[in-house]
C-alpha positions, -999 to +999 in steps of 0.1 A: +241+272+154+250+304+162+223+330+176+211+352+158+190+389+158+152+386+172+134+408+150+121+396+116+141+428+094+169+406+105+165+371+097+164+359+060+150+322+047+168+306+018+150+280+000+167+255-020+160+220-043+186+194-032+170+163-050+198+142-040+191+147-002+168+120-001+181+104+035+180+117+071+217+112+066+220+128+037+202+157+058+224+151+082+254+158+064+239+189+051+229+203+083+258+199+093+277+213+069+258+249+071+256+252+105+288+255+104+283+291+092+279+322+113+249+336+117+227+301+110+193+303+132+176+273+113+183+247+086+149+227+079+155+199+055+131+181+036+139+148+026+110+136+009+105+162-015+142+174-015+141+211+001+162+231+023+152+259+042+175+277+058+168+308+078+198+331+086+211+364+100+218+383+064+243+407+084+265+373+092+260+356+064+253+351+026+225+332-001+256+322-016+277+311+013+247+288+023+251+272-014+286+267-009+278+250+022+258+225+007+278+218-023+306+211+001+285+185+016+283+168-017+248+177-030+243+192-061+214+223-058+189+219-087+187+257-093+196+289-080+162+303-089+139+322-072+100+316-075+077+343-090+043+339-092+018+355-116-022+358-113-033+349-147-070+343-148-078+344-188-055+318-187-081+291-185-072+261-206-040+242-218-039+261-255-035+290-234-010+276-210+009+265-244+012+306-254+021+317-219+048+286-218+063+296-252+067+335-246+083+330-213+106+303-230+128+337-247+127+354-218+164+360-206+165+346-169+135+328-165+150+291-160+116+273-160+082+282-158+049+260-145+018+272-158-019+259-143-048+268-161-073+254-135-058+277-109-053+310-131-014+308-119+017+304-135+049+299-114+082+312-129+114+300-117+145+328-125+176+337-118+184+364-087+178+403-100+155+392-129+128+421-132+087+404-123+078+435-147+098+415-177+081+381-167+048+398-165+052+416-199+063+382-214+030+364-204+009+398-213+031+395-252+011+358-250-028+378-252-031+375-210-032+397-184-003+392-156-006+405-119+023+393-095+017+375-062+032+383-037+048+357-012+008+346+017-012+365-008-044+351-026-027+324-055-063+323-074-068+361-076-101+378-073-134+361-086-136+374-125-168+401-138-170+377-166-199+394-178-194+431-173-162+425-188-151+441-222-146+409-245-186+406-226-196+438-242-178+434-277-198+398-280-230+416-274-223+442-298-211+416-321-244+394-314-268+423-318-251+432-356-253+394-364-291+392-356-301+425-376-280+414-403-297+383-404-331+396-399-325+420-429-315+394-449-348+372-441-375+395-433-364+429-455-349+412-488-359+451-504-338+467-478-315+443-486-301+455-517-267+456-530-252+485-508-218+481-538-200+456-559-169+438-560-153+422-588-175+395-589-196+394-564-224+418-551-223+428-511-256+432-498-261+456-467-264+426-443-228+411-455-217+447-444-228+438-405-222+404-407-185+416-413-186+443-387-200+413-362-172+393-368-148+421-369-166+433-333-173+400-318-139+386-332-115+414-323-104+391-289-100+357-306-081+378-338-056+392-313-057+358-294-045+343-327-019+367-334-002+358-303-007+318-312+009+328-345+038+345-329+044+317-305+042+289-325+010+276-312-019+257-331-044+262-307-080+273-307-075+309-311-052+299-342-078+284-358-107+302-352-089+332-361-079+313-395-117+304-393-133+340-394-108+354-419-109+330-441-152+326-440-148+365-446-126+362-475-142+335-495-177+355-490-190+337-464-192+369-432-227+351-418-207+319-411-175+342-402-199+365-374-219+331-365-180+315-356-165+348-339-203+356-322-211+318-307-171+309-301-169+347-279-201+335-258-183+300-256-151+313-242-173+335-218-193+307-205-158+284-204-142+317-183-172+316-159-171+283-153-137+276-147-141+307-119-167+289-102-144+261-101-113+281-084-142+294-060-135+264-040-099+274-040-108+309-023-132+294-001-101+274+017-076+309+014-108+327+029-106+308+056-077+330+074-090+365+091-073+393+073-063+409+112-056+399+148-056+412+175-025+416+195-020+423+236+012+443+238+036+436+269+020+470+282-016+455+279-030+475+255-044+457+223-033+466+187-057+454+155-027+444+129-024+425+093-029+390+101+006+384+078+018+406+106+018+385+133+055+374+147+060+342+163+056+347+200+028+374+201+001+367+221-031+373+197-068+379+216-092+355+202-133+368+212-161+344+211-170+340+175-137+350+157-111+333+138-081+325+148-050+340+132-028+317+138-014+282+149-003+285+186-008+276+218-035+288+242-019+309+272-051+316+290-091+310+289-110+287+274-131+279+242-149+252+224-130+256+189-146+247+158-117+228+138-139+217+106-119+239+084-084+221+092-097+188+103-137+180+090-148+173+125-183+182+128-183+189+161-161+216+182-135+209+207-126+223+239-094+242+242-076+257+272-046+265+283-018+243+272-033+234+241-030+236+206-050+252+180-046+266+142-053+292+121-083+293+105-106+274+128-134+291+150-139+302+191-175+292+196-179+300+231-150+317+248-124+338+252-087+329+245-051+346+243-031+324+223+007+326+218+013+322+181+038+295+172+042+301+133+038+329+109+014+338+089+028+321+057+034+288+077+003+284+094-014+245+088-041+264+070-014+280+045+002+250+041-027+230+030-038+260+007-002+258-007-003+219-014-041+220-025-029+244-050-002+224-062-023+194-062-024+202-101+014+199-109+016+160-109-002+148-138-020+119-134-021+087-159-051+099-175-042+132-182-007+122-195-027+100-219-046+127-229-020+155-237-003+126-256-032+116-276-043+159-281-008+162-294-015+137-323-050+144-327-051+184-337-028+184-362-045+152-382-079+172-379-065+204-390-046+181-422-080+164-426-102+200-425-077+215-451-078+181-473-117+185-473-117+221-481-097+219-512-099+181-520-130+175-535-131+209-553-100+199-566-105+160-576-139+159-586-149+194-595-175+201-564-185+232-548-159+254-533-182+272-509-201+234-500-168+219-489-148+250-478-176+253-447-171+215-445-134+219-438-142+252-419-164+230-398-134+202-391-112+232-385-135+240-354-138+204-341-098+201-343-093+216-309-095+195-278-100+216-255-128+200-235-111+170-237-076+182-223-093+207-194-118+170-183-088+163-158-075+189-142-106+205-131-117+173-119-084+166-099-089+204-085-124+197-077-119+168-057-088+175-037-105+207-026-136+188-015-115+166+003-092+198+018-130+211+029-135+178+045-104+170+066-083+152+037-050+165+021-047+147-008-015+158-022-022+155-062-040+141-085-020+113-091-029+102-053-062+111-061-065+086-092-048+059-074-065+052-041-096+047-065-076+022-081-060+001-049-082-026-036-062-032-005-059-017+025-030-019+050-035-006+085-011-006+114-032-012+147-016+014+173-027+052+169-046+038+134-075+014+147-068+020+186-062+056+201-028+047+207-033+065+244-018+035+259-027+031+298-015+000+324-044-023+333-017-052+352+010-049+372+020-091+378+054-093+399+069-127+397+085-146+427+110-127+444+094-088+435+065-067+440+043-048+422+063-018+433+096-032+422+084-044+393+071-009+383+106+013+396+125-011+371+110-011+339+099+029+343+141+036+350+145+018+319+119+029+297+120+070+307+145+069+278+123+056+255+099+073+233+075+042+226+041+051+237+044+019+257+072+032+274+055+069+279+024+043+295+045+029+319+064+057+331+032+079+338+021+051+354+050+048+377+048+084+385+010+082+394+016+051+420+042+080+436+074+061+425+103+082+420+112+067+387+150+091+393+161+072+421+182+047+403+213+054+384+207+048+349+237+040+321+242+023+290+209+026+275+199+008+238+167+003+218+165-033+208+147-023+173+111-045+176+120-061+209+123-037+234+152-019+255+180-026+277+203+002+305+222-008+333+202+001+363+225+008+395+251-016+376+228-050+365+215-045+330+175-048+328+155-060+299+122-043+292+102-057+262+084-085+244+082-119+264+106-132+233+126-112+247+139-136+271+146-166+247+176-151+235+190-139+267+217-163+282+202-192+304+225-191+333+217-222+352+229-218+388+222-188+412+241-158+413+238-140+451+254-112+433+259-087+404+294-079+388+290-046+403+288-061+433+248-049+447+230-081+467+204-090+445+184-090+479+191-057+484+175-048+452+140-054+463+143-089+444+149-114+473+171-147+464+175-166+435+160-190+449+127-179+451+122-178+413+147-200+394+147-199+357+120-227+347+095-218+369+091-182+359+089-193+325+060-218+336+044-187+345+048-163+318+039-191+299+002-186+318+004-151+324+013-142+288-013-154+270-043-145+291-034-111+289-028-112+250-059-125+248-078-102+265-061-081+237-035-063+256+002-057+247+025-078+271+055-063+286+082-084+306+106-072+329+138-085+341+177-094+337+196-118+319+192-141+352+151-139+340+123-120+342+109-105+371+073-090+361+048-084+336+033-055+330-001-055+306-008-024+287-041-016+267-052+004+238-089+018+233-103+008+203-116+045+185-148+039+185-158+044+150-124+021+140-156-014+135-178+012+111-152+023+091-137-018+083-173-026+076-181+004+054-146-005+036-154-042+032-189-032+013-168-009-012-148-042-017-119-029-001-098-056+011-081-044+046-053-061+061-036-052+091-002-050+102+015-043+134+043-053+157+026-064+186+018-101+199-003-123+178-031-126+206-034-088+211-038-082+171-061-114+169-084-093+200-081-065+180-090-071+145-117-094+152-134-066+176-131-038+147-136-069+120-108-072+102-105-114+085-066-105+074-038-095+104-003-105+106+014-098+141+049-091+155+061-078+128+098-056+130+097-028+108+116-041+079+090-071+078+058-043+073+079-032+040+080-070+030+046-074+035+035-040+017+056-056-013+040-088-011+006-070-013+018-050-038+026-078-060-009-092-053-025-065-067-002-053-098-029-033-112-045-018-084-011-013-055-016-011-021-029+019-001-012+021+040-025+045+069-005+047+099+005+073+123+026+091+102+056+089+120+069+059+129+050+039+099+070+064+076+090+034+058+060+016+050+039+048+044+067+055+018+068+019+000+030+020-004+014+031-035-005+063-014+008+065+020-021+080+041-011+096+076-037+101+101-040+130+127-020+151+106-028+187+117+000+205+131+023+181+119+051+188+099+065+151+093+029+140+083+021+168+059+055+166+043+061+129+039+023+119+032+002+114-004-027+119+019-031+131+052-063+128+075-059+159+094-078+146+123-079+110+141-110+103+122-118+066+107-145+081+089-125+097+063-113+065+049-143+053+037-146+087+021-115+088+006-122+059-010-157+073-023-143+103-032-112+090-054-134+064-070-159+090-082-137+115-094-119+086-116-154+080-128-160+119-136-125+118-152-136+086-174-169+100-183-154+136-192-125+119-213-152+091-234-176+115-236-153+143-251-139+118-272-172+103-281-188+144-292-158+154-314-159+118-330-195+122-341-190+158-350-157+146-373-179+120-385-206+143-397-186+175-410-177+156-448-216+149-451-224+183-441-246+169-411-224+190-388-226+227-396-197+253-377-228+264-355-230+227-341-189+224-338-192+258-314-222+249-292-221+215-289-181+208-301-164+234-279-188+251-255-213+225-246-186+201-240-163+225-218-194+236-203-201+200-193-171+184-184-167+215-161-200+209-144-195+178-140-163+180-125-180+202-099-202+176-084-171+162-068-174+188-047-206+179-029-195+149-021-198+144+017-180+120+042-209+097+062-206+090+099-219+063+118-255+071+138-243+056+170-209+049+176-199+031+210 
């Protein structure tokens, strides 16, 4: 790449949708292609969900050359759109999404647009130079206030004065005309006298503020239903709007003011819930301080925006503040609170060296950390940007739902009208007894507590879960780790710590310890296997200058180990199997084909080891130390090996709770790893797992997540691994579930669900959570389902009246589908009492 200017004004990030970039080679080829160009400072590919950022010197370079770029490398781009995004709190339920959807569809420009009603947001994707003030103006033309977001701004907006609003004010006006109109009617029949006649009818005073409530109290859902009109839309508003004027027109205004007064203080109730819900949204954006301070290279301090902060700048942190930022800690030290990014409940110490994020607390000290991101790319913004989106991917029940609201308004509206005029028609019967009949159906024919039931539940939980340490990356993940009944874990950095340490050094005739340890550590040094990272820091804490050999030639033998050409004689460094396939050279060689003694390579003679009795010992060594549940390395050449080297794996201590806790949820859990069969059989029955299956390459994990899979066709198959090198089987699960996640761009990109810390707990909790929200999903769906039912059922025999269809049809229901959603979020992740 070429370099590029330092300060921000210079530099420019492109963001593009390559779905067919779905490889590393594929990025490869891309990356390639645009670095190529002058003034290229970064190209971040995105293979999982098919992005490309590139970030470039605008002075060298062009949006449009980078496009050019990438088509040359054979990849189509999805769309040269840019996102705008749009604050749109009334917008508060699918109906309304519908409107918004339909009056951005004419706008010239806007390629597609996203609306989410649980969120208040809708996401517009448009063409370069296309005006925000047209986009806003098309969502306003739908009945709905629009207020742009700019790019690390609040997504949710600001909490809603529901009830200091003017729609609140107009209801109570509306409310106060409707009672006196009724009490005049009741209690003052006198007063009560015809105010004037119409042809055919007299209109008493109290019809004349019956009509002024409705007209008051229904002056919102009249406009509302203007816009539905316009757009095309037979939603709620539509038909309570028909509601009221009609109830008005066939001399019915206390049924028209009851509709508009009870359907205002409906929607009020449904607005101020739904707010409540998107409070747990702003508690998770709250949890970045709006400044930092900065030390400037002349040590004085500056307070700035905390969207100010460049990468680089060393930001103060005092005892009790937040920290702005994700960086690295230059100097002091401070117990850090990380519950916000990772649930753990109890704070870490941090000095210098080591990492900490935005968001998350200094308890005790003093720290000057130099940032490492931006504001917009801090961990904590990039979990607030995927819990947001958590709503985009509809899950099985809600697609079931829209389906099924699709068919089921316009029958009820067919069945309302055919019950109006039908029996007045057929069989001579009262106008004004069936016309409220059919007004009555005409309520119940919205679903609107039965379409809203999943997504606030989905939002609910995956911001409980955010709150808690777990990034559950939409709904659909959500629903289906509730679903899964297996478990597959990988042992090393899952159930152990994966801080891998040497516990035996065991040279074999003709080495020493010594020996032993110089050759496999100038082998390994290349590797990045945590074994190999062991043995290395091993070597260097014993003093041995692993450098001192010329090394050459080096190759990872994938699932058996690696091989380099130390001083000129290759060496072998892996699993005792290893070996077997290695030639078996029966006489002695005194020398190497690069001519170096063997004896003057700290091995001594042939002699003093030939082939069989080394294996006679492995064959003891090996499995002792496997037993004792330790991973077994050999060492050697192709004459044979020439040392073991055992290397152990703390078990995390809560790794026994968590199985247990899993087994009692009927969780079957089934682990999977690529070490020896006696260090997984050590392993799983100390944390108590009944299912393992051992030395496994990584191609054999995906054929045992498919056989799993096909055990469980219903249910599929839920893996946690590190996150990085269980990514294959990660992706071929069902839900792919990363551990340790925070800070960790591979893990929070590749993941369904990420456990941002390296914390057991949270799987037994996952599993709660998911299985309750699918239970809050079901009851919210059946019991929507079950209301309107009864309420259809009743309208034709007049046991329903409109006031029923309002309060219990559309405003108890979305009342209580709401609340119930938010139970999720008090759901709480246990911890064991005592762990070891």
């Amino acid at each position: 790449m070429s370099d590029a200017a330092e300060s921000p004004e210079s530099r420019r990030t492109l963001e593009l949708r390559v779905p067919e970039m779905d490889c590393p080679s594929c990025a490869g080829k891309v990356r390639s292609s645009v670095d190529r160009l002058d003034g290229i400072e970064d190209v971040d590919a995105h293979v999982t969900s098919g992005r490309l950022l590139v970030t470039y010197d605008p002075d060298a370079t062009s949006d449009e050359a980078v496009r050019e770029r990438v088509e040359a490398a054979g990849y189509a781009i999805e769309s040269a759109g840019r996102e705008q995004s749009f604050a749109v709190p009334e917008m508060d339920c699918p109906s309304c999404a519908s409107k918004v959807e339909k009056a951005l569809d004419d706008v010239d420009g806007v390629l597609a647009a996203e609306t989410r009603p649980t969120s208040g947001r809708v996401v517009a994707t448009v063409e370069d130079g296309t005006d925000p003030d047209a986009v806003a103006g098309a969502i306003e033309s739908a009945g709905y206030g629009a207020e742009r977001i700019e790019a690390g701004s609040d997504g949710v907006g600001a909490p809603m004065a529901v009830w200091r609003s003017r729609r609140a004010a107009t209801t109570g006006v509306g409310a106060v005309l409707l009672a006196l109109g009724g009490a005049l009617a009741s209690l003052l029949p006198e007063a009560n006298a015809t105010a004037f006649d119409l042809p055919g009818r007299a209109v008493a005073l109290s019809d004349l503020l019956f009509v002024a409530a409705a007209a008051v109290a229904g002056t919102a859902i009249l406009r509302n239903g203007y816009y539905s009109a316009r757009n095309r839309s037979l939603d709620i508003d539509f038909l309570m709007s028909v509601g009221i004027l009609a109830s008005v027109a066939a001399g019915h205004p206390f049924e028209g003011a009851t509709l508009a007064v009870l359907y205002s203080v409906a929607e009020l109730l449904e607005q101020f819930s739904m707010d409540r819900a998107r409070d747990s949204l702003r508690e998770l954006m709250d949890l970045s301080p709006e400044t930092a301070t900065i030390r400037r290279e002349d040590g004085t301090e500056e307070t700035v925006p905390a969207e100010a902060v460049e990468v680089g700048d060393v930001v103060i942190v005092r005892p009790g503040e937040r920290i702005p930022t994700d960086g690295v800690v230059r100097a002091g030290e401070s117990a850090v609170n990380q519950a916000p990014i990772t649930g753990e409940s109890v704070p870490v110490d941090r000095s210098t060296g080591d990492e900490v994020y935005a968001g998350t607390i200094a308890e005790s000290g003093y720290l000057e950390v130099e940032a490492t991101s931006e504001a917009g790319e801090s961990t904590i913004a990039r979990i607030v940007r995927l819990v947001e989106d958590a709503e985009r991917e509809r899950t099985k029940r809600e697609q079931f739902v829209d389906r099924f609201a699709d068919v089921y308004t316009p029958i009820v509206v067919v069945l309302a009208v055919a019950v109006a005029v039908g029996p007045p028609l057929v069989v001579g019967a009262s106008w004004n007894t069936w016309f409220l009949r059919g007004l009555t159906l005409l309520v119940i024919a919205c679903p609107c507590a039965f379409v809203i039931s999943t997504p606030v539940s989905v939002v609910s939980g995956v911001t409980s879960a955010a709150r808690n340490g777990v990034l559950i990356k939409g709904g659909r993940h959500l629903e289906a780790v509730g679903e899964s009944d297996v478990l597959a874990v990988d042992k090393t950095g899952t159930l152990t710590e994966g801080d891998l340490s040497v516990t035996d050094v065991i040279p074999l005739e003709g080495a020493d310890e010594e020996t032993v340890l110089r050759r496999a550590a100038a082998v390994e040094r290349r590797s990045e296997h945590p074994v190999a990272r062991s043995i290395v820091g091993h070597a260097e804490e014993r003093g041995i200058d692993v450098d001192a050999r010329e090394v050459a030639e080096f190759e990872a033998l994938t699932g058996e180990g690696v091989r380099a050409d130390v001083d000129g004689l290759a060496h072998y460094v892996g699993k005792p199997d290893l070996f077997e396939g290695l030639a078996d050279l029966e006489h002695v060689h005194a020398t190497t084909d690069g001519g170096v003694a063997l004896e003057e390579m700290g091995y001594g003679t042939r002699s003093q080891c030939d082939r069989e009795g080394c294996v006679d010992v492995l064959s003891e060594v090996v499995p002792d130390l496997e037993a004792e549940g330790k991973t077994v390395v050999v060492v050697g050449t192709e004459d044979g090996p020439i040392g073991v080297v055992g290397v152990a794996d703390r078990v995390r201590p809560e790794a026994e709770w968590a199985v247990s806790r899993l087994h009692e949820a009927g969780v079957r859990v089934v682990m999977l790893t690529g070490d020896n069969e006696g260090t997984a059989r050590a392993i799983a029955e100390r944390v108590g797992i009944e299912e393992y299956h051992a030395e496994l390459l990584p191609e054999e994990k995906l054929e045992w997540i498919s056989r799993l899979e096909a055990d469980e066709e219903d249910g599929g198959v839920t893996m946690v691994g590190d996150g990085i090198n269980d990514a294959p089987a990660l992706a071929t699960a069902t839900v792919g579930v990363a551990m340790g996640a925070a800070g960790t761009d591979t893990a929070l990109e590749t993941a369904d669900v990420a456990l941002m810390s390296d914390d057991l707990t949270r799987l037994p909790y996952l599993y709660d959570l998911s299985r309750r929200a699918n239970g809050v999903i079901r009851q919210n769906i059946w019991s929507s389902l079950a209301v309107k039912a009864v309420l259809a059922a009743g309208a034709p025999i007049g046991l329903v009246t409109v006031i029923h269809a309002v309060v219990i049809g559309d405003m108890g229901m979305s009342l209580g589908v709401t609340g119930n959603a938010m139970r999720l979020s008090r759901v709480e992740p246990e911890t064991p009492e005592d762990p070891e």
